[in-house]
Kinemage of the C-alpha trace (Angstrom):
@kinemage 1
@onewidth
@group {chain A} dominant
@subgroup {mainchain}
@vectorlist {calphas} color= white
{ca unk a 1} P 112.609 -57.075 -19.181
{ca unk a 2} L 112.285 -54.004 -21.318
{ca unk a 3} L 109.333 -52.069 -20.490
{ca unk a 4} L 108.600 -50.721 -23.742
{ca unk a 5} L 109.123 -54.183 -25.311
{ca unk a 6} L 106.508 -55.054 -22.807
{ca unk a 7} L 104.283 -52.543 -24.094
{ca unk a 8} L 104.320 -53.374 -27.547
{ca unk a 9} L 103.603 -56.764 -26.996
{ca unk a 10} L 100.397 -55.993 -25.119
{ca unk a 11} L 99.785 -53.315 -27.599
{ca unk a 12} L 99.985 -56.432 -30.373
{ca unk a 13} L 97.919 -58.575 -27.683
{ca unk a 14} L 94.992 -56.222 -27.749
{ca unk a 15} L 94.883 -55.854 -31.302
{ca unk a 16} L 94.829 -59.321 -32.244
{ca unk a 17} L 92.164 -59.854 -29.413
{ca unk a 18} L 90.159 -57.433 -31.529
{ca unk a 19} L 90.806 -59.236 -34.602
{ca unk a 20} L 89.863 -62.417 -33.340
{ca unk a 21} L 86.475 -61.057 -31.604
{ca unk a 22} L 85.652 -60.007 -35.085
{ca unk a 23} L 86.005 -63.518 -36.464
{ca unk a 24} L 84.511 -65.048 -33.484
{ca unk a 25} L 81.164 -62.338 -34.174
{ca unk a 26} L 81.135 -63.245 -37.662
{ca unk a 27} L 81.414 -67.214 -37.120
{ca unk a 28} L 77.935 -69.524 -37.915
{ca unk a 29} L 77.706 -72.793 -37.078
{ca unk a 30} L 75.115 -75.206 -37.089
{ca unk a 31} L 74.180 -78.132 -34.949
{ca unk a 32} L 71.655 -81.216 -35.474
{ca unk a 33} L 69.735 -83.678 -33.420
{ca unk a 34} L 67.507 -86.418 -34.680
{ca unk a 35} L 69.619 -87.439 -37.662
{ca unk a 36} L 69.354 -84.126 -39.156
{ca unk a 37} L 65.414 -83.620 -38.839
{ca unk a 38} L 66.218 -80.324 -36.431
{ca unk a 39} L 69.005 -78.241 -37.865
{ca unk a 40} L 69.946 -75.031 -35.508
{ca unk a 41} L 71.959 -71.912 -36.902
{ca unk a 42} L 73.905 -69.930 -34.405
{ca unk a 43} L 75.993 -66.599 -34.765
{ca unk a 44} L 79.360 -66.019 -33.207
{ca unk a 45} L 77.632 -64.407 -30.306
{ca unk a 46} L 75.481 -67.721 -29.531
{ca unk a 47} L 72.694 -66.190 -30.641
{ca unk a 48} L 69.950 -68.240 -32.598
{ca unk a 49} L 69.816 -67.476 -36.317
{ca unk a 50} L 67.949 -70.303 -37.853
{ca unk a 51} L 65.883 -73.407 -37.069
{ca unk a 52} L 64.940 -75.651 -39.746
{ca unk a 53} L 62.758 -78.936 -38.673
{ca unk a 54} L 61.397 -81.849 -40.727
{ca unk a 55} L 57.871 -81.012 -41.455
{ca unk a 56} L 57.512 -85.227 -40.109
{ca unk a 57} L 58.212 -83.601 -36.706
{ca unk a 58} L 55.408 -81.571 -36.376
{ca unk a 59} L 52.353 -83.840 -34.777
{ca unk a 60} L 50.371 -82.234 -31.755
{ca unk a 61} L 51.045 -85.503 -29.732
{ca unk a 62} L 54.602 -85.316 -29.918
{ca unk a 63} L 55.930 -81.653 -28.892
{ca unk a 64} L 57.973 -82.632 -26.309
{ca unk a 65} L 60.102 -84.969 -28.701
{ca unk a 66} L 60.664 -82.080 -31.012
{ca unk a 67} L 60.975 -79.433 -27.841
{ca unk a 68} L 64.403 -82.041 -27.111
{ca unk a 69} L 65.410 -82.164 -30.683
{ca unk a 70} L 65.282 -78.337 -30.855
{ca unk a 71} L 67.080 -78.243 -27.743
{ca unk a 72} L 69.703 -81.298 -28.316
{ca unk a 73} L 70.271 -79.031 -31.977
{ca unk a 74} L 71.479 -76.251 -29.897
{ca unk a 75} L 73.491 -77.671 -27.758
{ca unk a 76} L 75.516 -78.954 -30.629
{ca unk a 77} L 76.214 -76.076 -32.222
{ca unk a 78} L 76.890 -74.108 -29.465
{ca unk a 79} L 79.348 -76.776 -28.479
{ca unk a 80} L 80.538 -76.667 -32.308
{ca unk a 81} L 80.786 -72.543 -31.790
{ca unk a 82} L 83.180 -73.175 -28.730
{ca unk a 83} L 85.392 -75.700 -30.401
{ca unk a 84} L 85.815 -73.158 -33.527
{ca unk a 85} L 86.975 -70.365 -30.793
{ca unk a 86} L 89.027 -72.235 -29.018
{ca unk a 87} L 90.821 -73.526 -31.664
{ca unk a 88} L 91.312 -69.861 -33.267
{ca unk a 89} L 92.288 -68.777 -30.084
{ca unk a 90} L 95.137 -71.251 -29.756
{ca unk a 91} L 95.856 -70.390 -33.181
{ca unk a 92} L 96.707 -66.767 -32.196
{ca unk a 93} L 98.010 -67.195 -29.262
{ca unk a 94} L 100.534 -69.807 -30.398
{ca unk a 95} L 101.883 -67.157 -33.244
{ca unk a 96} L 102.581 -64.678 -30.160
{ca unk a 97} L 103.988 -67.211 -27.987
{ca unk a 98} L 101.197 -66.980 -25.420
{ca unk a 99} L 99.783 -69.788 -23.257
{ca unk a 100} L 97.647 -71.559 -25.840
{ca unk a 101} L 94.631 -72.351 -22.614
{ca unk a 102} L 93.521 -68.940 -23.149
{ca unk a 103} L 90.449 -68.471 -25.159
{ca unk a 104} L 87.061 -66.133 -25.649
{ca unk a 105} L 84.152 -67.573 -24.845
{ca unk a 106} L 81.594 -68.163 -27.743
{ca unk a 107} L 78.498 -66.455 -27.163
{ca unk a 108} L 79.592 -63.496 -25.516
């Protein structure tokens, strides 16, 4: 194989890594548990960017219900965030004729 060929292509590589690390930091998704009475809003780095909770929820007695919801809320969208890079990374990695089981992880 041609070494400088070679080069190129990782040269391409790396810049469409950066490219999609840019999408990936600029993704939001959002995830909901208890038939949409918690809503959670995460940022392409997994980080926690809104919370929005039926104001039925809130009742001293029953914290640990919406403590779950809250929690169940961000599981989904973090699970939502890795599903939306992974399927961008395929997406790039198919146009460069890379393995398409390589991905970035969400949150990082």
């Amino acid at each position: 194989m041609d070494f400088l060929k070679m080069m190129k292509q990782a040269k391409q590589m790396q810049e469409k890594m950066g490219e999609l690390q840019e999408t990936v930091n600029d993704l939001s998704v959002e995830g909901t548990s208890g038939a949409g009475m918690v809503t959670v809003t995460l940022n392409g780095k997994g980080e926690m960017t809104g919370l929005k909770i039926d104001p039925s929820l809130i009742n001293a007695d029953e914290v640990e219900i919406l403590e779950d919801l809250i929690l169940a809320a961000h599981n989904d969208a973090k699970g939502k965030g890795e599903a939306l890079v992974q399927e961008r990374t395929q997406d790039m990695m198919s146009g460069m004729g890379l393995p398409a089981d390589m991905k970035l992880p969400f949150g990082s």
